[in-house]
Each structure stands twice: as C-alpha cells, then as structure tokens.
C-alpha positions in Angstrom: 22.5 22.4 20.4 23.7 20.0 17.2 23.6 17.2 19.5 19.5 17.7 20.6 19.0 18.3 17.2 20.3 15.5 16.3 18.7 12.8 18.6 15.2 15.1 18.2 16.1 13.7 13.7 16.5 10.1 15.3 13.3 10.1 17.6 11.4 11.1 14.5 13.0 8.3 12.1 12.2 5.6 15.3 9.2 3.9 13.7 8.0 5.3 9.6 6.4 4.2 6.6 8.8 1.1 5.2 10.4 2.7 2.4 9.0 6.6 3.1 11.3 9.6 4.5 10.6 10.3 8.1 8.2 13.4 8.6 7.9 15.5 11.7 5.8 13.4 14.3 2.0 14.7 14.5 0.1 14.9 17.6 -1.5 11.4 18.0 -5.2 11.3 17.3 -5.8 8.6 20.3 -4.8 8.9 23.7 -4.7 6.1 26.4 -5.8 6.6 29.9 -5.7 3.7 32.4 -8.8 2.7 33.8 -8.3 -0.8 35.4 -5.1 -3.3 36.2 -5.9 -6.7 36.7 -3.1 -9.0 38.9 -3.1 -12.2 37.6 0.3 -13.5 39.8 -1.4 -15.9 41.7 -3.5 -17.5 38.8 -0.6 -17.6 36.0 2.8 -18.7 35.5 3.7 -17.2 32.2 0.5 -15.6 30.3 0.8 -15.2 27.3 -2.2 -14.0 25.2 -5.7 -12.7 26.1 -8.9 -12.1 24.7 -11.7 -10.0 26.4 -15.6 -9.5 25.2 -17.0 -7.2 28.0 -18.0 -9.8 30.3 -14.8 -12.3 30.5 -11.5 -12.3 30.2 -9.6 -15.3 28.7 -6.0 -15.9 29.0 -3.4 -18.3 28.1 -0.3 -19.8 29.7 2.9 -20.1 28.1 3.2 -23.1 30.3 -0.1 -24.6 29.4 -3.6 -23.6 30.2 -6.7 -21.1 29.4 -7.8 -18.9 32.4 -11.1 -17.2 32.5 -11.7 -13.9 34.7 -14.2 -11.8 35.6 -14.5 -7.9 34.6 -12.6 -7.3 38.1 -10.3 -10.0 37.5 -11.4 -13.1 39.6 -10.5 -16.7 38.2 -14.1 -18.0 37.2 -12.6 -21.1 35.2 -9.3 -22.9 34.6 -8.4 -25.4 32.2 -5.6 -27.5 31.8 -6.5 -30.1 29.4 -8.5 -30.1 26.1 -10.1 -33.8 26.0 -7.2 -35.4 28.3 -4.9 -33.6 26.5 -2.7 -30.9 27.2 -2.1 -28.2 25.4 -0.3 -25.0 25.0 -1.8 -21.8 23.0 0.5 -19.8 21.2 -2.2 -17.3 20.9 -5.7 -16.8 21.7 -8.6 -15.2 19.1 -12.7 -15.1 19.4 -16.0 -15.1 17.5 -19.3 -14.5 19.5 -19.6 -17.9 21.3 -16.2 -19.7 20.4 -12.5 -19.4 21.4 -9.8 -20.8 19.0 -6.0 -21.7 20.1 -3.6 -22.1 17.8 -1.9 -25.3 19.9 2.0 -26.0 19.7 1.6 -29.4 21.0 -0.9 -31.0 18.3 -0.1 -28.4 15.5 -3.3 -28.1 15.0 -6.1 -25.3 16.4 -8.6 -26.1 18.9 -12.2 -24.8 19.2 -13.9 -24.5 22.5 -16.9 -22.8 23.4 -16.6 -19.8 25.9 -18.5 -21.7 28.7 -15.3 -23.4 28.4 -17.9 -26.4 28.3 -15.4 -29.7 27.1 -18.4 -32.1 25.5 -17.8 -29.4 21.9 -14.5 -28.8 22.3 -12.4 -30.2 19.2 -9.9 -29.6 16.6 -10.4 -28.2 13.3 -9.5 -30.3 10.7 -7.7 -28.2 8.7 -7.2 -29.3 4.8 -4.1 -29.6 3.0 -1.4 -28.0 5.3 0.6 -29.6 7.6 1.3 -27.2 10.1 4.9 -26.5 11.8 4.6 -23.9 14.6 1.0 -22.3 14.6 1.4 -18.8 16.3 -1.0 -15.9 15.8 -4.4 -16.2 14.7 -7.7 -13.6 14.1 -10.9 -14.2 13.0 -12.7 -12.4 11.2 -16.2 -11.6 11.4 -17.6 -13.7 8.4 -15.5 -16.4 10.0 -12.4 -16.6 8.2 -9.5 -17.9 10.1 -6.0 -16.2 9.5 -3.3 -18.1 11.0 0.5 -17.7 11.4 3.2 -20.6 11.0 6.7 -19.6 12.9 8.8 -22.1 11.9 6.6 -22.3 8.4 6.8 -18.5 7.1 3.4 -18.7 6.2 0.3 -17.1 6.6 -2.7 -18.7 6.1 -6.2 -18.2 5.7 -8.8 -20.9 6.2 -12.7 -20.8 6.2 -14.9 -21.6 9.1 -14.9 -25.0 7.9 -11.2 -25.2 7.6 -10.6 -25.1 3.9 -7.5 -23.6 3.0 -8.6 -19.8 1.2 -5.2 -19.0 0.1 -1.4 -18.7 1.6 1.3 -16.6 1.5 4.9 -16.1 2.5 8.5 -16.9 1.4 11.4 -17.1 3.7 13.7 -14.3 3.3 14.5 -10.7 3.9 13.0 -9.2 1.3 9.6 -6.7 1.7 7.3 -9.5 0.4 9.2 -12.3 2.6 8.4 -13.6 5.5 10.9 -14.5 8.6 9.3 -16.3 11.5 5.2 -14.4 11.5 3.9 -14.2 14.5 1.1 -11.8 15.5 -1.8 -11.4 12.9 -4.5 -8.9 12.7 -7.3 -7.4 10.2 -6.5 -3.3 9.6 -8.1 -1.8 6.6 -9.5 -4.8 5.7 -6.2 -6.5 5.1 -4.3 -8.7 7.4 -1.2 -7.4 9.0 1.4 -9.5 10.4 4.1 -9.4 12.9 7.1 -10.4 10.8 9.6 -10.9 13.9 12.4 -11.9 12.2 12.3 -8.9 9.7 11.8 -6.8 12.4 9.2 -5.7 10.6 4.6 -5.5 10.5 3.5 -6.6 7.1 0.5 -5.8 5.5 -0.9 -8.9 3.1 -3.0 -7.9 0.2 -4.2 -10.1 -2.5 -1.8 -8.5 -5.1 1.5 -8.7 -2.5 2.7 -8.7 0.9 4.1 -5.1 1.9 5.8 -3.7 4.7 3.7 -1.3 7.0 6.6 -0.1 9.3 10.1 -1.3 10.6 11.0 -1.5 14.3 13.0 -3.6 16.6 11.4 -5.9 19.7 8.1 -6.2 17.8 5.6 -8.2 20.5 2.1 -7.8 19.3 -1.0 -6.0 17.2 -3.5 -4.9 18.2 -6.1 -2.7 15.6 -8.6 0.3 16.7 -10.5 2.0 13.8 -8.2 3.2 11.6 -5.1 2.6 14.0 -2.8 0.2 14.8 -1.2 -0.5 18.0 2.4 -2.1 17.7 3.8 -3.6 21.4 7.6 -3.8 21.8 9.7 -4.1 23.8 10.2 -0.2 24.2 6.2 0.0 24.7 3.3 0.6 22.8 3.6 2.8 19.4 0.6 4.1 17.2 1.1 3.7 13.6 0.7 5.7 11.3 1.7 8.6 13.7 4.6 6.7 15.0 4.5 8.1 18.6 5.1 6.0 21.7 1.9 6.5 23.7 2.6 7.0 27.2 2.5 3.3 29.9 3.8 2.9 32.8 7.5 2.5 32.5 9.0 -1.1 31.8 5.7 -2.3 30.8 6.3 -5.5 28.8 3.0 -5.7 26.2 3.4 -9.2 25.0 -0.3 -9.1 23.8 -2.6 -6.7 23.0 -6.2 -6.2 22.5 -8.6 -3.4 21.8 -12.3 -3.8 22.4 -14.6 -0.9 21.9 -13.1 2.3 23.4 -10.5 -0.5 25.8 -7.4 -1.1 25.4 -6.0 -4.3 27.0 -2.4 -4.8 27.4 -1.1 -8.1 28.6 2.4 -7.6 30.7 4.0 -11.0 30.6 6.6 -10.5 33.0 4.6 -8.4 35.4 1.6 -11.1 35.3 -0.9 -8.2 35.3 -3.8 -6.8 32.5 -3.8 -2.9 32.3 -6.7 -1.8 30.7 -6.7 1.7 29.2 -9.5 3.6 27.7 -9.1 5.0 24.3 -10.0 8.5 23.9 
C-alpha cells in the first residue's frame, strides 16, 4: 500500500505549475476522440511540421520539401524547391492566404502563397538580426511574426513587414533564460515557447519571460481556448490540468495543431496525421 501511494504522489507531481506545489489532478475539461488518420508513408520521408485550414493539409519534410493534402489525405501538390532553391522548414505557420517557413538553409523565412503558386514566393527581409537556426514560428492574426532561434536563444517578434518588434532571451538555466527555443505559440495572449533545453514551456510577457510548466521530452505546442497541449515524448499532456490525455500508445507528436474543435497530431516516426476531435 506505501508503495501505490507513493507512485499515485509521483504521477501527480509529473507535469505542475514551475515553481507551485503539486495538487491532486482534476478531471480534464477537454477530451480527445479520434476521428481521422491520414498515412502519409508513401508521400514523406521524415515530416516534420504541419499546418491545416479545413480544406488542405500542408506538411514539411525534415529532409526537404512542403506537401499539400486533401481533407482525406491525397497528395494535391509537392514542392521541393523555393525559386531553384532548396530548402528545409524547421517549422511550418499560416495566415489566411500565406504559408511562412522558417528555412535552415538560408536562415531566413520564406513566404509562399497556399496555391503553392512560385511567381510570389520570396523571403522576408527581416531587419537587423542575423539569424542562426530559425525553428518555430506563429503568426498572429494582426500579422505579427514570432520566431524562434535554436542555436540563437532568442525569440523574436517581427511585423508583417519584417521589422524587428522586440526580442528576448538569454542563454542559461535560469526561469527567464532561454536554452535552445523551439516551438512557439500565442496562449492568453502571450507567446509561449518550447524551451528544450530547460526542459521547460515558457511564457513571454512584456515585463519577463516565466516558466509555465517543467517536463522532460518536450516536442511541440499546440493552444485551444484556454488550453495548451504540450507533445512529448510520453504523449500529449493538457496544461493547466496536467493529465496525459489518452493516444494511441507510442504515438510520437512531433507537431501539433489545433483547428476549431480538431486536433491534429503529426507522428514523425509513424509518418501518419491523427486527427482527434476536441470535446
């Protein structure tokens, strides 16, 4: 009997408030139920980041390349080169007509329009910072573009014209450091950030950068009204609850993205889409 109640204690201190004593684990006010899983084995080698808007499905390559699917999950476009250049997203974000990749190769981000049309398909000249390893990136919906540097520790924020807003982040360990960002999202009107090397999600506000929660194997963000959904490595947790929402076992969530009541969950070693509904 000590011994359940003490791994019952452990289960409860998993994933917390940074900073908070652990409280017993409430029932979690979202649910997932799958609805849809998309194989995309023969299309991709290595996917790693996806976007969706009701009608397509875009998807980056690890390897190179954007893929573009059907609701049902047929290849409608692929592209392999931006202009005669390759390229190779790091991480894949989306306004109403436009789709922005953060690109390791040029260190820069290129815009493309979701036709996947190449003739306005460019790279954002982006003022005063010389980037090192752009990894996540969201925009927002007045068109400000937060963007993560790996290699950097930075977070940035641009405007739709690429003029640098502000920055933050400082190499370290400490709450309001940053250790190779990777992930970025907007929850409760703040940007949150997957610190990976802090094991650690990060919420950045204009007075500080604070920690959120504390959990090893951090893959992705993803928000849903006034919920965040961490990936790991473990699967998929709900903050602020803290409870591991029930997916198929070994699911791998490198990216995740929520969409009206939908939940998509990229599985990067699996090479599939599962798409929950939220309820």
């Amino acid at each position: 009997m000590r011994h359940l109640l003490l791994w019952s204690c452990l289960g409860l201190l998993l994933l917390t408030p940074a900073g908070a004593l652990a409280e017993p684990a409430q029932p979690a006010a979202v649910r997932l139920k799958l609805r849809q899983t998309l194989n995309l084995q023969r299309t991709t080698r290595q996917p790693n980041a996806l976007v969706a808007d009701g009608r397509f499905i875009y998807v980056t390559d690890k390897t190179g390349g954007l893929c573009k699917y059907d609701a049902e999950g047929t290849l409608v476009t692929e592209l392999q080169r931006v202009n005669n250049d390759f390229f190779i997203a790091s991480d894949l974000a989306q306004d109403n007509e436009y789709l922005y990749l953060p690109d390791e190769l040029s260190k820069s981000i290129i815009k493309i329009s979701k036709r996947l049309d190449l003739s306005n398909a460019h790279k954002l000249d982006l003022k005063n910072v010389e980037l090192l390893s752009p990894a996540g990136i969201y925009v927002a919906k007045n068109q400000d573009i937060y963007l993560t540097d790996s290699t950097g520790d930075q977070v940035y924020c641009f405007n739709a014209f690429g003029l640098l807003e502000w920055r933050r982040g400082l190499f370290g360990d400490a709450p309001q450091s940053l250790n190779t960002p990777r992930a970025v999202v907007m929850y409760a009107n703040s940007p949150v950030v997957l610190d990976s090397g802090n094991n650690a999600v990060k919420q950045i506000t204009a007075a500080r950068i604070s920690s959120l929660v504390s959990y090893p194997g951090l893959l992705s963000l993803a928000a849903y009204q006034d919920k965040l959904f961490i990936g790991t490595k473990q699967g998929i947790y709900l903050y602020p609850s803290g409870e591991l929402l029930s997916t198929p076992q070994n699911v791998y969530p490198e990216d995740l993205f929520s969409l009206n009541d939908s939940l998509y969950v990229l599985d990067s070693q699996q090479r599939k889409i599962l798409i929950y509904e939220i309820y």
